[in-house]
N, C-alpha and C positions, 0 to 999 in steps of 0.2 A: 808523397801523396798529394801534397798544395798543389804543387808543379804540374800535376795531371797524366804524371808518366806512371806505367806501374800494370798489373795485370789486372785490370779491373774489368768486371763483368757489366755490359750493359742493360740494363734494366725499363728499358724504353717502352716494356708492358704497362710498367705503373705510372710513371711521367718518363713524358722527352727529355732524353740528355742525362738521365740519371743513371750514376754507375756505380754498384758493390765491390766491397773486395772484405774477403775475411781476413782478420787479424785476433790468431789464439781462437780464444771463443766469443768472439766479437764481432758482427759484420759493418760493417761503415759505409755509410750513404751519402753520395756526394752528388754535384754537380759541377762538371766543366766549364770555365769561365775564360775564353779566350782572352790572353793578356793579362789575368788577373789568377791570384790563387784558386784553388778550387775551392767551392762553398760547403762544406760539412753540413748535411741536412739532419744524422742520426747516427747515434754509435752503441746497436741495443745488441744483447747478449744471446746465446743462437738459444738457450731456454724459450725464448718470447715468441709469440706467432711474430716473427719478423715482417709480414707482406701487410697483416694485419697494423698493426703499431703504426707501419710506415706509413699506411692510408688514412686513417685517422691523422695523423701528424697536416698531411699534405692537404687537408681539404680546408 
């Protein structure tokens, strides 16, 4: 996942560059950092308004 490889869904609704990928019952919020690991923005539970949480978080 650091690496930026993997099946991750783009999410460029909510910010530019931001990509999901579930893991169990967990979705994980990132950003692509060329050259550099990927930046982990959120790692909330799929119980949660996910779009909700994340917006709040990002503002």
């Amino acid at each position: 996942m650091a690496s930026g490889d993997g099946p991750f869904k783009a999410r460029d609704d909510i910010l530019p560059g931001l990509r999901m990928v579930w893991s169990g019952k967990h979705c994980i919020f990132c950003m692509h950092r060329p050259g550099a690991p990927a930046l982990i923005l959120a790692v909330l539970h799929e119980r949660m308004d996910i779009v909700a949480r994340l917006t709040a978080r990002l503002r």
